[in-house]
BAMAR-179436 format. One record per residue (C-alpha): residue number from 1; residue in one letter; chain; x, y, z. Coordinates in steps of 0.02 Angstrom, whole numbers. Layout:
num = NUM, residu = A, chaine = A, px = X, py = Y, pz = Z
...
//
This chain:
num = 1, residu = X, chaine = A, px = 1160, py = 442, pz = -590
num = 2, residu = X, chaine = A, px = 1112, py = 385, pz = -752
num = 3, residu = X, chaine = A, px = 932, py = 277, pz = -704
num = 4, residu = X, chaine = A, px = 994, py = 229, pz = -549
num = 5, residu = X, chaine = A, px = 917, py = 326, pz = -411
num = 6, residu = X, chaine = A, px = 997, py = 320, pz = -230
num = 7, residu = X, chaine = A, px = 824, py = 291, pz = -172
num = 8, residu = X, chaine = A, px = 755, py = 159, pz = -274
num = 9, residu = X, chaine = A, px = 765, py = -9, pz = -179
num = 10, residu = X, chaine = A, px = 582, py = 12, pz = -158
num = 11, residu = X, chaine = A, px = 542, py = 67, pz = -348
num = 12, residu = X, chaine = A, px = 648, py = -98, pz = -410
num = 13, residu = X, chaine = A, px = 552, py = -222, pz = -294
num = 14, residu = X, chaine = A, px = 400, py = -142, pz = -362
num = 15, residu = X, chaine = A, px = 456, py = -160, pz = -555
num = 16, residu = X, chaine = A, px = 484, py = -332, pz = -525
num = 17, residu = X, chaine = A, px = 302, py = -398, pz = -471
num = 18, residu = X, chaine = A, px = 239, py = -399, pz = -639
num = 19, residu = X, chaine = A, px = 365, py = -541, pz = -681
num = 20, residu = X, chaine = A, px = 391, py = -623, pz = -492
num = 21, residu = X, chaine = A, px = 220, py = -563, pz = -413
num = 22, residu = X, chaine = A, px = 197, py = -730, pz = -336
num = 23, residu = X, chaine = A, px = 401, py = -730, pz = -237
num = 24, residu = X, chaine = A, px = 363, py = -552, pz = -184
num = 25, residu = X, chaine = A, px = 193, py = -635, pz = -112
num = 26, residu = X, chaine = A, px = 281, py = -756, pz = -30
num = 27, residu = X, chaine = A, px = 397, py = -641, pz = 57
num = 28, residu = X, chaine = A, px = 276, py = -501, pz = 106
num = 29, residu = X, chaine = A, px = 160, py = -643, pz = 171
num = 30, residu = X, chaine = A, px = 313, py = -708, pz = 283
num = 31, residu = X, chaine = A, px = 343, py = -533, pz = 350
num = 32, residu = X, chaine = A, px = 155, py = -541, pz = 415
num = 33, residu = X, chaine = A, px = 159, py = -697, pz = 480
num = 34, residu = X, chaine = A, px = 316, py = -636, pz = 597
num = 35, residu = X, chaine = A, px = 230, py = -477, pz = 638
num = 36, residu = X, chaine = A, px = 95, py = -576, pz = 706
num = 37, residu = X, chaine = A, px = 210, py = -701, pz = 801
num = 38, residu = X, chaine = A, px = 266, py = -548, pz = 875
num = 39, residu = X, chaine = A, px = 135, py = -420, pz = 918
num = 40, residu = X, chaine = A, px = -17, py = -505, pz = 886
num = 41, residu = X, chaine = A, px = -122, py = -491, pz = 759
num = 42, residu = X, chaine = A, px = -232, py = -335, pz = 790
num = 43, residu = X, chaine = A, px = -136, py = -201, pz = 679
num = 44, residu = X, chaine = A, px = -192, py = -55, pz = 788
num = 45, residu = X, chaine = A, px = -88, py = -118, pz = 943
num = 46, residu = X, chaine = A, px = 40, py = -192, pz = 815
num = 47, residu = X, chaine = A, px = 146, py = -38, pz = 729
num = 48, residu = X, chaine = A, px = 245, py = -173, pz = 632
num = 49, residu = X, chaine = A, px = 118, py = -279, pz = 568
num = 50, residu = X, chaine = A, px = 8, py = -118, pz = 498
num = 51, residu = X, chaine = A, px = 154, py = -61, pz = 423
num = 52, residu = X, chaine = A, px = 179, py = -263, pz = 341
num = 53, residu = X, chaine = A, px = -9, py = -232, pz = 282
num = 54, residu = X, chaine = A, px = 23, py = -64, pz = 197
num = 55, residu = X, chaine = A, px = 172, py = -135, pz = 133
num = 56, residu = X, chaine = A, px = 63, py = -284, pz = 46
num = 57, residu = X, chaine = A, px = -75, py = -183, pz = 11
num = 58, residu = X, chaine = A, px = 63, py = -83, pz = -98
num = 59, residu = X, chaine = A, px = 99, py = -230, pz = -186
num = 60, residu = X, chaine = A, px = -95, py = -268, pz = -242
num = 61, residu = X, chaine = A, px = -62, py = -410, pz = -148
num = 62, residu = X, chaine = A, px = -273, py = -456, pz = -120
num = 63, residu = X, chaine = A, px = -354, py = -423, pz = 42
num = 64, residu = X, chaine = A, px = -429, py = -592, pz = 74
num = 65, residu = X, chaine = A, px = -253, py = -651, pz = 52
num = 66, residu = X, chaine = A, px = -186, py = -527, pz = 189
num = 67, residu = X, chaine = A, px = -327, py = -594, pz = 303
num = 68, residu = X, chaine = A, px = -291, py = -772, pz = 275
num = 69, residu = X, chaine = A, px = -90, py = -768, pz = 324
num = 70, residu = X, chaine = A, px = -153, py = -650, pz = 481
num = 71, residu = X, chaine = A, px = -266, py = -783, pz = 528
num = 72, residu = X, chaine = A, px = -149, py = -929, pz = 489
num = 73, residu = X, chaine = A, px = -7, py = -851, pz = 614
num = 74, residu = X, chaine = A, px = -112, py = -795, pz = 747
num = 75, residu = X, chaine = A, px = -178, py = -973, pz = 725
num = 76, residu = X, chaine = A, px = 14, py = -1053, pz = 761
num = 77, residu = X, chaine = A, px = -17, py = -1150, pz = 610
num = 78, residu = X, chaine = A, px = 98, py = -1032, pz = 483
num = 79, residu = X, chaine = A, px = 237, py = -1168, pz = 480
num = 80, residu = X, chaine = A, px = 413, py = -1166, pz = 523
num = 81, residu = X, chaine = A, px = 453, py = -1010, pz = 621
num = 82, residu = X, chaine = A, px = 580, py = -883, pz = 541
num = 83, residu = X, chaine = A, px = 689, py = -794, pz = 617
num = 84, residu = X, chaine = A, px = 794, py = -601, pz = 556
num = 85, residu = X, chaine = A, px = 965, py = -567, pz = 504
num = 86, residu = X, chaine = A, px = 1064, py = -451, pz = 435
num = 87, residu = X, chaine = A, px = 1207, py = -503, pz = 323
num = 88, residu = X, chaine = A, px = 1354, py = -372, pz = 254
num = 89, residu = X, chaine = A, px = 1478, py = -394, pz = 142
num = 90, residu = X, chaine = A, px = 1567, py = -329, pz = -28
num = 91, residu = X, chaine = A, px = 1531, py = -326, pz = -196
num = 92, residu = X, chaine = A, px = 1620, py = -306, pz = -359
num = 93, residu = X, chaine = A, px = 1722, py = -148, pz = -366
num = 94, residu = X, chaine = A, px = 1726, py = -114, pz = -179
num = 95, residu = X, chaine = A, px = 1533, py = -90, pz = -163
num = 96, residu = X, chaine = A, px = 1461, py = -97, pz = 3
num = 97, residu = X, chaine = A, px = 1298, py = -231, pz = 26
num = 98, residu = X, chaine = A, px = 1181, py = -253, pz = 169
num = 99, residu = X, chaine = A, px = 1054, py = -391, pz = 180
num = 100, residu = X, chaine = A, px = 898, py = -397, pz = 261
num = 101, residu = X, chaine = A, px = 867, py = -584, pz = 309
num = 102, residu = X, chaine = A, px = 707, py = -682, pz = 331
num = 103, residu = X, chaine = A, px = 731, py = -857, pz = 356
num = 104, residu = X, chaine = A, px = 671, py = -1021, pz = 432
num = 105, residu = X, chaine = A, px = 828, py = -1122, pz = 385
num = 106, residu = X, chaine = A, px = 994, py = -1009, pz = 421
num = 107, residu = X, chaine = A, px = 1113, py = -1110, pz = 347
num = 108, residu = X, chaine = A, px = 1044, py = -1121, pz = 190
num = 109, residu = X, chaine = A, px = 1027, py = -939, pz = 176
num = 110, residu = X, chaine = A, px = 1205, py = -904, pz = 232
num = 111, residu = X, chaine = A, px = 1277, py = -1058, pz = 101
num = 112, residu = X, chaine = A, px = 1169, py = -973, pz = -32
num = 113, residu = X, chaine = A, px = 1213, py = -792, pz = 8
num = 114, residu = X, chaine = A, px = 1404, py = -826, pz = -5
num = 115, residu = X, chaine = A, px = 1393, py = -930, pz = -137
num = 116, residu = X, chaine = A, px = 1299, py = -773, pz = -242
num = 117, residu = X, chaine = A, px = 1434, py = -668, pz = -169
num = 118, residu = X, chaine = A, px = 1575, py = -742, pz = -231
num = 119, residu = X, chaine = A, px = 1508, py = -806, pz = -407
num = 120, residu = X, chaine = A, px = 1474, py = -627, pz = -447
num = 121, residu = X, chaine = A, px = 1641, py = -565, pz = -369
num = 122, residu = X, chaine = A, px = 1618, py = -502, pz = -213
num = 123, residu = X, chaine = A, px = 1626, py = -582, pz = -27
num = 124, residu = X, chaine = A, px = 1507, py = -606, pz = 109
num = 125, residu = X, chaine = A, px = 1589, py = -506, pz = 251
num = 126, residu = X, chaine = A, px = 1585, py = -504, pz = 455
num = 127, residu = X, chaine = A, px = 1441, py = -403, pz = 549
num = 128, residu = X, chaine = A, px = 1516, py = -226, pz = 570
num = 129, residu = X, chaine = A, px = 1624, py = -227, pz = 402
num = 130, residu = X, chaine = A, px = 1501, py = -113, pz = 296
num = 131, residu = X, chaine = A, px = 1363, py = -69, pz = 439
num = 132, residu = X, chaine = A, px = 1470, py = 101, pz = 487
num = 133, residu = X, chaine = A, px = 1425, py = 171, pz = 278
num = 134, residu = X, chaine = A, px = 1242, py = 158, pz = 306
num = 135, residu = X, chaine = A, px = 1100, py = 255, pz = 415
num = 136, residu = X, chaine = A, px = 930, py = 198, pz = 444
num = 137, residu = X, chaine = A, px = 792, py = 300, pz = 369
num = 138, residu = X, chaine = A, px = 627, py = 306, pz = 323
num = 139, residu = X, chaine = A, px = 596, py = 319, pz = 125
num = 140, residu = X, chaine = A, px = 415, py = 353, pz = 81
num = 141, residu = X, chaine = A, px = 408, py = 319, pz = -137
num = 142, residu = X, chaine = A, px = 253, py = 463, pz = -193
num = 143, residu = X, chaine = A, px = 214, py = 416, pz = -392
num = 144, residu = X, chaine = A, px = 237, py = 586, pz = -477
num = 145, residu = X, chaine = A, px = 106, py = 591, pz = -604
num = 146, residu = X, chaine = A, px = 6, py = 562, pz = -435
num = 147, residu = X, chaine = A, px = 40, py = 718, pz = -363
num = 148, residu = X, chaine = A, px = 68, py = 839, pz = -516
num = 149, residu = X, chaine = A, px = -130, py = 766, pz = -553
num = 150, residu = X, chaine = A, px = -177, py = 859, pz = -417
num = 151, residu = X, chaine = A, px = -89, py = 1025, pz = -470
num = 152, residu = X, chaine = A, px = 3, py = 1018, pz = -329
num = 153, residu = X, chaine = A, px = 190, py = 1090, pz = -406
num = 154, residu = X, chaine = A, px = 339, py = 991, pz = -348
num = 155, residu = X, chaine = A, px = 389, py = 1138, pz = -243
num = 156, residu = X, chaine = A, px = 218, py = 1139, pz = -155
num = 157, residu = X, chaine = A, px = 242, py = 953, pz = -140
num = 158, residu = X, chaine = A, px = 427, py = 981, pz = -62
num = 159, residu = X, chaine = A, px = 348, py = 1097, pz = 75
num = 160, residu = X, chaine = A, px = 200, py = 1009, pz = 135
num = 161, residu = X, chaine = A, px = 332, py = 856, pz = 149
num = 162, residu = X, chaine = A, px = 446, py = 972, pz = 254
num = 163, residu = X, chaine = A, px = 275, py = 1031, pz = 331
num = 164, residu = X, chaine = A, px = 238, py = 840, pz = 389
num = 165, residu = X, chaine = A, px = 417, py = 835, pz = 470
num = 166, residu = X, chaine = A, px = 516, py = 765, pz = 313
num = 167, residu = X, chaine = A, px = 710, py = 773, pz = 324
num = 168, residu = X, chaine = A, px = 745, py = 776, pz = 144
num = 169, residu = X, chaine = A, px = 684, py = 753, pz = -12
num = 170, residu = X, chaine = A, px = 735, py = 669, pz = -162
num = 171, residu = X, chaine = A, px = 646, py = 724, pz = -348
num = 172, residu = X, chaine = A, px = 672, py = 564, pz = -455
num = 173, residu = X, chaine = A, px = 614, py = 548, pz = -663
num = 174, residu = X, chaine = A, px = 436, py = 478, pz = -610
num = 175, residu = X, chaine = A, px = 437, py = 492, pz = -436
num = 176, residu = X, chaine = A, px = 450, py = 603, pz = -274
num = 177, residu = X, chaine = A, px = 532, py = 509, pz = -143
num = 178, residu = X, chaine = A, px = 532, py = 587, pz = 55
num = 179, residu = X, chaine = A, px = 652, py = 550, pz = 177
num = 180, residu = X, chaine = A, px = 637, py = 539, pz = 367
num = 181, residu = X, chaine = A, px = 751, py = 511, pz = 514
num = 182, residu = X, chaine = A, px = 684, py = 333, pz = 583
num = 183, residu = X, chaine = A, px = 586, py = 405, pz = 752
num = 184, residu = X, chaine = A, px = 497, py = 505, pz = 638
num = 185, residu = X, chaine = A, px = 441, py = 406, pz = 502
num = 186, residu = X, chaine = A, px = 267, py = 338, pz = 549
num = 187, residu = X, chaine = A, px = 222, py = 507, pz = 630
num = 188, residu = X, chaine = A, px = 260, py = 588, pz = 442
num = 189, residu = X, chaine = A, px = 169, py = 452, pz = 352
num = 190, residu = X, chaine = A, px = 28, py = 487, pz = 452
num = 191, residu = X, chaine = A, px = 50, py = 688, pz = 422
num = 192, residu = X, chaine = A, px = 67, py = 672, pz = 239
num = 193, residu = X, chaine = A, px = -98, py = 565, pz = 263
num = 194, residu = X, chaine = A, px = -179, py = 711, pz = 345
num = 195, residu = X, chaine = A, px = -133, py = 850, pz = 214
num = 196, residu = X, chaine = A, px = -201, py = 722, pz = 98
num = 197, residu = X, chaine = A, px = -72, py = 615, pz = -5
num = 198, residu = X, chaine = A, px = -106, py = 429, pz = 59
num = 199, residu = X, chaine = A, px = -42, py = 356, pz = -114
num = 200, residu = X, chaine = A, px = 141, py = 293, pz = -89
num = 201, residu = X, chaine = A, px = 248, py = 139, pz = -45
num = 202, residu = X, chaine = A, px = 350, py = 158, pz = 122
num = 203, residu = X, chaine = A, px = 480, py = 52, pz = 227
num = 204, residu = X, chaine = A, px = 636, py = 78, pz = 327
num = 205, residu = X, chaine = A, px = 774, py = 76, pz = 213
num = 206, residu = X, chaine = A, px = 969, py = 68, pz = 262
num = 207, residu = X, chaine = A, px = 1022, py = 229, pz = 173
num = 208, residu = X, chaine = A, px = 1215, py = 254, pz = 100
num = 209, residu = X, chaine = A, px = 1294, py = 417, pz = 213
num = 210, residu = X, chaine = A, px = 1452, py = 377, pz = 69
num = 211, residu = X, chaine = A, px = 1433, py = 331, pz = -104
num = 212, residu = X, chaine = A, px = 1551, py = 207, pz = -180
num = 213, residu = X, chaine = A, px = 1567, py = 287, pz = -399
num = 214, residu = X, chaine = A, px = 1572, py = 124, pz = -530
num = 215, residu = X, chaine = A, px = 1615, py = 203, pz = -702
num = 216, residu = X, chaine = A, px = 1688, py = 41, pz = -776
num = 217, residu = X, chaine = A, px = 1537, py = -41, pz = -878
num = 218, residu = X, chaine = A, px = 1599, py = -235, pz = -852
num = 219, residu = X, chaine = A, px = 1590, py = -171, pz = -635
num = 220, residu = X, chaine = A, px = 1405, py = -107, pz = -648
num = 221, residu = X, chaine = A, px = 1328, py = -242, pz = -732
num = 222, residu = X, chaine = A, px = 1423, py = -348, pz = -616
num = 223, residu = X, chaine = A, px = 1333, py = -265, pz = -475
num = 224, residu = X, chaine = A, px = 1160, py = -286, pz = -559
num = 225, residu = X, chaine = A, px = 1198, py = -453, pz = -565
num = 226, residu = X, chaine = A, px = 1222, py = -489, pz = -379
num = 227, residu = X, chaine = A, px = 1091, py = -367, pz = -338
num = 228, residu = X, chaine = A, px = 968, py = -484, pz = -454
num = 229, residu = X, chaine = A, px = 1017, py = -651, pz = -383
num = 230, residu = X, chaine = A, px = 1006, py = -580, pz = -209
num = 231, residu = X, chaine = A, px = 806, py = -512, pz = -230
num = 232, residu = X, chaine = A, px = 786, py = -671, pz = -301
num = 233, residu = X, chaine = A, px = 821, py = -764, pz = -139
num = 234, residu = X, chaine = A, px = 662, py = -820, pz = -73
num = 235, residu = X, chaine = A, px = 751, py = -799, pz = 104
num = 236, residu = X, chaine = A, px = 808, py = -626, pz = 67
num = 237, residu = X, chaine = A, px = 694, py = -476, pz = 112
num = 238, residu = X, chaine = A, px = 798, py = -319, pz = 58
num = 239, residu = X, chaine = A, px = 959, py = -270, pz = -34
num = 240, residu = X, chaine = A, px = 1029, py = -106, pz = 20
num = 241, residu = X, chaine = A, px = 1201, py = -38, pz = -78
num = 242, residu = X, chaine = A, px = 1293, py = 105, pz = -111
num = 243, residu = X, chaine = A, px = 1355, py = 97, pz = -279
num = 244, residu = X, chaine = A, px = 1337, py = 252, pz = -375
num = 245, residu = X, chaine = A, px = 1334, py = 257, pz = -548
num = 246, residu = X, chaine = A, px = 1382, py = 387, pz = -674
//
């Protein structure tokens, strides 16, 4: 694909901060404060809210700030409660969307969602309709320069990944991205720790296992466009898709 990686939902969230640090603050923070609603607020009995921290900590989002929204929820005083949802629908040119949904007011999100659906030319579909095209996996984002610093070769760096339990990897321009089934992917993060590469940015991801091909130029910016509106979304945690671009 030409700058579009297959893997890169993680990379694009992480482009954006410079310009919309404070939204991707906000969202990260509500993540916490639902992890702690949920499994308390001691991250070494709660898997999901460690994982929340690494995933803010990825961010630069500042300790003291991490500290303050675990103390807030475990307080009850973290306001309105939010609940999860996952939205799926189609975009222009047949593309398949799934949204990860984070919200303390679900009709808002769904009157917003379809609205950004069908302005950009797609529709907001039924639970089920796209669900079947996607497989949930664990993408862990390495920088490149990161690794090649260490003169560590990318082959090396493909079979300590394999080593730490990996099921595929995915060489990108400026990155190294590792791919596990979703049972395995805090046992490889914490592998890859222990042969020494702790610098990366991890989630579960919703990966494509078919890839819908946009060559039409008017189609793929179309996309970008409801891709853009939809990270925008303060209620809106994740965008998965499976356009592919030439």
């Amino acid at each position: 694909m030409s700058g579009h990686s297959r893997w890169s939902n993680i990379k694009r969230k992480k482009e954006k901060t410079d310009a919309q640090k404070g939204k991707i603050f906000t969202k990260i923070g509500r993540e916490i404060s639902v992890a702690v609603k949920q499994g308390g607020a001691d991250p070494a009995s709660n898997s999901k809210l460690k994982e929340c921290i690494a995933k803010a900590k990825s961010f630069n989002v500042p300790n003291d700030n991490i500290e303050k929204i675990i103390k807030k929820a475990a307080s009850g005083n973290s306001g309105a409660d939010c609940k999860s949802f996952v939205y799926e629908g189609y975009g222009p040119g047949g593309v398949a969307f799934m949204l990860d949904i984070l919200t303390d007011n679900k009709n808002r999100a769904s009157s917003n969602i379809r609205m950004y659906f069908s302005k950009h030319g797609g529709n907001l579909g039924t639970s089920g309709c796209v669900s079947f095209l996607f497989d949930e996996k664990g993408v862990i984002v390495f920088e490149k320069e990161n690794i090649l610093e260490k003169n560590i070769s990318e082959d090396e760096f493909l079979n300590a990944a394999l080593e730490a339990g990996a099921s595929d990897f995915q060489p990108e321009d400026d990155s190294f991205v590792v791919i596990t089934e979703k049972n395995d992917f805090e046992n490889v993060k914490k592998n890859l720790i222990n042969l020494g590469f702790d610098n990366f940015t991890s989630e579960l991801s919703m990966i494509p296992n078919s890839y819908q091909k946009i060559e039409d130029e008017t189609i793929k910016q179309k996309i970008l466009n409801l891709i853009d509106v939809l990270e925008d979304d303060e209620d809106v945690q994740s965008v998965w898709s499976n356009y592919e671009f030439d």
